[in-house]
C-alpha positions as CSV (number, residue, x, y, z in Angstrom):
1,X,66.1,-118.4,90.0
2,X,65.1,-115.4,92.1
3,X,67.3,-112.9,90.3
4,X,65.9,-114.2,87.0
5,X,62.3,-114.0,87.6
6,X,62.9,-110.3,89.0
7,X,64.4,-109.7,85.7
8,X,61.8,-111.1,83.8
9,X,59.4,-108.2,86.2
10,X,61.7,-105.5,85.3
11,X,61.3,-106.3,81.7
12,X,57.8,-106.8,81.6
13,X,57.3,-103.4,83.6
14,X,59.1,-101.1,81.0
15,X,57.5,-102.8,78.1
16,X,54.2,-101.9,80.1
17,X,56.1,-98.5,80.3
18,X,56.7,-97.9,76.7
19,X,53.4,-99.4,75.6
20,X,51.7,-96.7,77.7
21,X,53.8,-94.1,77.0
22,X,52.9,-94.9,73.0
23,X,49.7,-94.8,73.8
24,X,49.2,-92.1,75.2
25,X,51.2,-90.2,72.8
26,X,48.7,-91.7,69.9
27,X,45.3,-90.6,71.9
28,X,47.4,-87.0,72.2
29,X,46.0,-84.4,72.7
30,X,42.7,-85.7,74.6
31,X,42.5,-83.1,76.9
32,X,42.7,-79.4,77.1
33,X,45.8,-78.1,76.9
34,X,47.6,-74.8,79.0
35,X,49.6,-72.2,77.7
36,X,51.7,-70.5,80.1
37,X,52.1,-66.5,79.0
38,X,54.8,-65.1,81.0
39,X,53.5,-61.7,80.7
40,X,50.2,-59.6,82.2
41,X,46.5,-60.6,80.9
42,X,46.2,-57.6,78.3
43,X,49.9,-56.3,77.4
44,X,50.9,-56.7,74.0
45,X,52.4,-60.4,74.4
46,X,49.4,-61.8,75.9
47,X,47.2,-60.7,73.4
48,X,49.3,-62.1,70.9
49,X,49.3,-65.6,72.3
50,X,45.9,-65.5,73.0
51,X,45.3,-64.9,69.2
52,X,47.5,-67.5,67.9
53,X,45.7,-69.9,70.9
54,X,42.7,-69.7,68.8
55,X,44.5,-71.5,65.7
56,X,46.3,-73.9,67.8
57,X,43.4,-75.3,69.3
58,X,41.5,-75.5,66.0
59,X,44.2,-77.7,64.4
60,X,44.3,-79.7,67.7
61,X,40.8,-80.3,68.6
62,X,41.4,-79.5,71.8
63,X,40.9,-76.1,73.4
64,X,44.6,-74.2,74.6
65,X,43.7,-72.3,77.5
66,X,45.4,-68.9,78.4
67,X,47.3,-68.6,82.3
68,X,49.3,-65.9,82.8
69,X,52.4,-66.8,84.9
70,X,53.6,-62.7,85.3
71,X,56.6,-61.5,87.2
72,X,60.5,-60.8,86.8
73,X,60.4,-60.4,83.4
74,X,59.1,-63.5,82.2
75,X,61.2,-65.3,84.9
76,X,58.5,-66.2,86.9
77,X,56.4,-68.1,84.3
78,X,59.4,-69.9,82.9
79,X,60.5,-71.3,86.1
80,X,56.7,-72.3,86.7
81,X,57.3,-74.3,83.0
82,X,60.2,-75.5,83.8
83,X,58.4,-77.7,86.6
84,X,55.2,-78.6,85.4
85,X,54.8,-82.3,84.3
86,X,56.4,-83.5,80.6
87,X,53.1,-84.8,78.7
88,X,52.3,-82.0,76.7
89,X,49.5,-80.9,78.7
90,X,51.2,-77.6,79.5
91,X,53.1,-75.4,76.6
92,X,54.6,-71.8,77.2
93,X,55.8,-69.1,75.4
94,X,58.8,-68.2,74.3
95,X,59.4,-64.6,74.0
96,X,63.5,-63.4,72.3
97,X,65.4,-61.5,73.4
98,X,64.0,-61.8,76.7
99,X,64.2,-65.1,77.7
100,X,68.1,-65.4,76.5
101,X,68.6,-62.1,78.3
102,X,67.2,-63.2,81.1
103,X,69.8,-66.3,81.1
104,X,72.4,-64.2,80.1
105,X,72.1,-62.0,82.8
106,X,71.5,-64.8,85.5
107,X,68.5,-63.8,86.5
108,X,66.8,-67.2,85.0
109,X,68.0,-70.0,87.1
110,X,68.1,-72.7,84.4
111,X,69.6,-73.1,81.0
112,X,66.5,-72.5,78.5
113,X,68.3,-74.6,76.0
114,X,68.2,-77.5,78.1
115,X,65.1,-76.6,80.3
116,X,63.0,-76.4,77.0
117,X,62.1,-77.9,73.5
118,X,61.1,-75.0,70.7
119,X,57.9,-76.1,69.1
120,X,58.5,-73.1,66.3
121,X,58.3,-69.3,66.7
122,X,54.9,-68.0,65.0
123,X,55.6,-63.8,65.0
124,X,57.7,-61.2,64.8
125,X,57.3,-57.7,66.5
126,X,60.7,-55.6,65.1
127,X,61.7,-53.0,67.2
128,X,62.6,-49.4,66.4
129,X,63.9,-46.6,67.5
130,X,61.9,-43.2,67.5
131,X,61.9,-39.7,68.4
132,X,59.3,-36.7,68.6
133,X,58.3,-35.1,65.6
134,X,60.0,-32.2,66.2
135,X,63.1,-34.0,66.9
136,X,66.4,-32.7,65.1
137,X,67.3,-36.5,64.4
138,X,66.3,-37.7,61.0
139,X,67.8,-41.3,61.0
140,X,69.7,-43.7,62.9
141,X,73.0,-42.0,61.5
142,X,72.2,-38.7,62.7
143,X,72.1,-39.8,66.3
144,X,75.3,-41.8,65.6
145,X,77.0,-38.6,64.4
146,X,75.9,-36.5,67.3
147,X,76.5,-38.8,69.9
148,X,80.1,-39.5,68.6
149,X,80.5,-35.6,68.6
150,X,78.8,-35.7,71.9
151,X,80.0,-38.9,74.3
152,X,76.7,-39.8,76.0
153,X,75.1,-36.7,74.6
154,X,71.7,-38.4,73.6
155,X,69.4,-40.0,75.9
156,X,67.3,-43.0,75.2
157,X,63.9,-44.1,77.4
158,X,64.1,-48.1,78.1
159,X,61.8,-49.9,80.4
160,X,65.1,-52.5,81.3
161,X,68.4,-53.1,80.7
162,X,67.6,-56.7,79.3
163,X,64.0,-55.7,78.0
164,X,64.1,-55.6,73.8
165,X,64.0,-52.0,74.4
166,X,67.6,-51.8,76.4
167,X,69.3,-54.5,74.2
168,X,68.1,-52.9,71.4
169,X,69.9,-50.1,72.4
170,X,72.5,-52.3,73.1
171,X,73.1,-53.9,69.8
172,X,73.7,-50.2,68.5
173,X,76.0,-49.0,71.0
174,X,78.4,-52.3,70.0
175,X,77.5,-52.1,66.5
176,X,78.4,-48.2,66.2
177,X,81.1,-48.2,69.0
178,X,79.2,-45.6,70.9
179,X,77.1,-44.8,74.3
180,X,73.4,-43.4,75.1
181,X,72.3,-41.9,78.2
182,X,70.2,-44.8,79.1
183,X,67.0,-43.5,81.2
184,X,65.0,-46.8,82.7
185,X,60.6,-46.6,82.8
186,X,58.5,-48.5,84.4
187,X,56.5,-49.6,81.3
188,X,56.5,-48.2,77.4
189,X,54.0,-45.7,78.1
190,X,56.2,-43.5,80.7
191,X,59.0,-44.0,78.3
192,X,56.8,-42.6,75.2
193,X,55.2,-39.9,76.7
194,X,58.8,-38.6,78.1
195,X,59.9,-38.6,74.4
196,X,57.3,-36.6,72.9
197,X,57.6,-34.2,75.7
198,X,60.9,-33.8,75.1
199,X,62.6,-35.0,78.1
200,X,64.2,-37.6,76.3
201,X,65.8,-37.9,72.9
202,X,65.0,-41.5,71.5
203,X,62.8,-43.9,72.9
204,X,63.4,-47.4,72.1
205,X,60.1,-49.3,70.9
206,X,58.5,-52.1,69.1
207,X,56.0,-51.8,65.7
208,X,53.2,-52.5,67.2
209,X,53.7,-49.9,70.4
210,X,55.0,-47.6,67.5
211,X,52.0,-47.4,65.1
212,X,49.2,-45.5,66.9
213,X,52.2,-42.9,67.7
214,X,52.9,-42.9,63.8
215,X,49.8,-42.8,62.2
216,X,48.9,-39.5,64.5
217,X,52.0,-37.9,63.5
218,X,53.3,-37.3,67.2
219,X,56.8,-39.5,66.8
220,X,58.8,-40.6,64.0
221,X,60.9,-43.5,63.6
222,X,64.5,-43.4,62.4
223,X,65.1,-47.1,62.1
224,X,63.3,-51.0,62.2
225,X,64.7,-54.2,62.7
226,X,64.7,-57.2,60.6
227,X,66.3,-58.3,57.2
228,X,63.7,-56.3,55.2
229,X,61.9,-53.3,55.4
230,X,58.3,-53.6,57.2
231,X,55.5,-53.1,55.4
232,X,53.4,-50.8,57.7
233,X,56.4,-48.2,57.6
234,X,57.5,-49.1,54.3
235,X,59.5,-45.7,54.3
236,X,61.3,-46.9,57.4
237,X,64.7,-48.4,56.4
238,X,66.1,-51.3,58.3
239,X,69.2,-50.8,61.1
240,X,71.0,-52.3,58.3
241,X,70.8,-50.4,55.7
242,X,71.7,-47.9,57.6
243,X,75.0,-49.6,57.8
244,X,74.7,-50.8,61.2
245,X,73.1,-54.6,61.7
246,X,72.6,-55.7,64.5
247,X,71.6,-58.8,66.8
248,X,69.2,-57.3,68.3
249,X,66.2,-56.7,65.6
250,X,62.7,-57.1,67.9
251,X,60.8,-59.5,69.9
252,X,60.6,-63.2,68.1
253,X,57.6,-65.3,69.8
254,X,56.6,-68.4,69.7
255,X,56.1,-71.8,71.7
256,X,58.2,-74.2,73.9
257,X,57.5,-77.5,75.5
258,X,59.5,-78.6,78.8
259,X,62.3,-81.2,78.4
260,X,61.5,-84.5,78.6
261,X,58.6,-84.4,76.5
262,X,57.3,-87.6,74.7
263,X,59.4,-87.3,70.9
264,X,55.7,-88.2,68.9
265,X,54.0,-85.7,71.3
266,X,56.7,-83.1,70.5
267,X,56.6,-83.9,67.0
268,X,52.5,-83.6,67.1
269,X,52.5,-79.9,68.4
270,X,55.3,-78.6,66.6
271,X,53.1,-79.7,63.0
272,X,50.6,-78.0,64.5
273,X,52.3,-75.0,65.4
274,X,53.8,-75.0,61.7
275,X,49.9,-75.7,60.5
276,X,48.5,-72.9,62.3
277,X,51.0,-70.4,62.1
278,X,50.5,-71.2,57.9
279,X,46.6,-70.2,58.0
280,X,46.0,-67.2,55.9
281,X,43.4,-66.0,58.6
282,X,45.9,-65.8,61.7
283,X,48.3,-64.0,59.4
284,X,45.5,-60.9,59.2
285,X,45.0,-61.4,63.2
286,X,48.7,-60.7,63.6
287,X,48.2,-57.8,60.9
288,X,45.8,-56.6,63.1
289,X,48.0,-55.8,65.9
290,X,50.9,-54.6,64.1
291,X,52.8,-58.2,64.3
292,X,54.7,-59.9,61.1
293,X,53.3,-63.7,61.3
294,X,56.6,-65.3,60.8
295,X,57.1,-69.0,61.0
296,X,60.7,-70.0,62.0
297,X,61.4,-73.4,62.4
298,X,62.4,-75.2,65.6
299,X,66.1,-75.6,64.9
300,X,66.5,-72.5,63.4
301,X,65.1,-71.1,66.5
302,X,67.4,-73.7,68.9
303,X,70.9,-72.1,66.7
304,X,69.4,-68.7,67.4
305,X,69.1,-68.6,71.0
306,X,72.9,-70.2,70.8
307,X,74.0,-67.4,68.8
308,X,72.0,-65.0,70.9
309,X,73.2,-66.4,73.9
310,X,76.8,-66.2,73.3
311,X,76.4,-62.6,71.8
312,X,74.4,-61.6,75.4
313,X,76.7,-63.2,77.7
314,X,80.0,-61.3,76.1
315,X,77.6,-57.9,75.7
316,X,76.3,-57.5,79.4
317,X,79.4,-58.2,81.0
318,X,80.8,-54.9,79.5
């Protein structure tokens, strides 16, 4: 009798449970919602998030709050993430390469495939590679030529080995079969000011640090990821049609959710990600700041980080 009427409790506890836990997912969101950015109050990815924010929280009806988790690359704040409570009060960023990198490189102590749910990637900021104006390199295949003339024989300013800037670099040494002179910074602006003084030969950027630099005439670019040309260097061709594609194209961002996560809550922000990322007026915000407002899908964004993963792990060991 005793063992029966404590199953009877257990049972009528996780219906309670489930009842609750549907509930709260149909009231969701009532409540302000935090966005962990991994990166510095006014770099180039907070700013970013902090736009998109804005839409989110006007297809929600419910503000999303800005906190910068900073430090270790974006470690810091994913770890914080990682931790925080399941219920869809607290989203973060997801910023690739980096994150992947980070993983690859064992730097991040937890498997981001199976610390976090994608909610959808939003933007796209492709990198490049540039040099000073008065550079003798004209394209990607110039420096290809001269460096395998000249082993090592180019240098190239990176603020990392696993920042988009170093991978970048990276992805062409494996896709050409050949080796820069890789010279670290502390942040871009070190690493552009050394190129157009000379004291290096290529600096590895995104669009969006790149523009200012272009419209002024003071660097030129000799190649830009992605699978088509971008439209504010529309004279720019791609790393591919240069003959060399690569895996590493730019910074992808968008949004993740910690594991665990009510399905119905999950499935609630990623429509709104999708709904917001659509809006024709966060597409000229992103314009704005030299971003491509590109919507990728949450699985297409979970096979991506697989591939990238793999690709990263083999790469850096090298």
């Amino acid at each position: 009798m005793k063992l029966r009427h404590l199953a009877q409790a257990v049972g009528t506890a996780f219906v309670l449970m489930a009842g609750t836990s549907a509930a709260l997912a149909q009231n969701y969101p009532s409540k302000p919602i935090e966005l962990y950015v991994n990166y510095s109050a006014g770099g180039g990815t907070d700013l970013s998030f902090r736009v998109f924010a804005q839409f989110l929280q006007g297809v929600l009806g419910q503000p999303v709050v800005v906190v910068n988790k900073p430090g270790a690359g974006g470690v810091i704040g994913a770890t914080a993430l990682a931790k925080v409570r399941p219920d869809g009060y607290t989203i973060g960023n997801l910023n690739l390469p980096a994150l992947d990198a980070s993983f690859a490189s064992k730097t991040l102590p937890m498997d981001p495939r199976k610390a976090f749910v994608p909610l959808g990637h939003v933007m796209f900021d492709p990198a490049v590679i540039a040099v000073s104006a008065k550079s003798k390199f004209s394209s990607l295949g110039d420096v290809i030529s001269h460096l395998k003339a000249n082993p090592s024989g180019a240098s190239y300013a990176a603020t990392g080995k696993v920042s988009t800037d170093g991978l970048t670099a990276l992805a062409i040494e494996k896709a050409a079969n050949v080796k820069f002179r890789i010279v670290n910074f502390e942040g871009g602006k070190d690493a552009i000011t050394a190129a157009l003084g000379g004291h290096v030969d290529a600096v590895g950027l995104t669009i969006s640090e790149a523009l200012p630099y272009v419209k002024d005439g003071s660097i030129k670019l000799l190649g830009v990821g992605g699978t088509t040309r971008n439209p504010d260097v529309p004279d720019v061709p791609t790393f591919a049609e240069q003959g060399f594609p690569l895996m590493i194209n730019g910074s992808s961002r968008g949004l993740i959710i910690p594991a665990g996560t009510p399905d119905d809550v999950v499935k609630e922000l990623r429509e709104a990600v999708k709904k917001a990322a659509a809006d024709p007026a966060y597409a000229a915000k992103a314009k704005e700041l030299g971003l491509q407002p590109t919507y990728v899908a949450p699985e297409d964004v979970a096979k991506h980080m697989n591939e990238e993963i793999a690709w990263l792990q083999s790469a850096l060991q090298d």
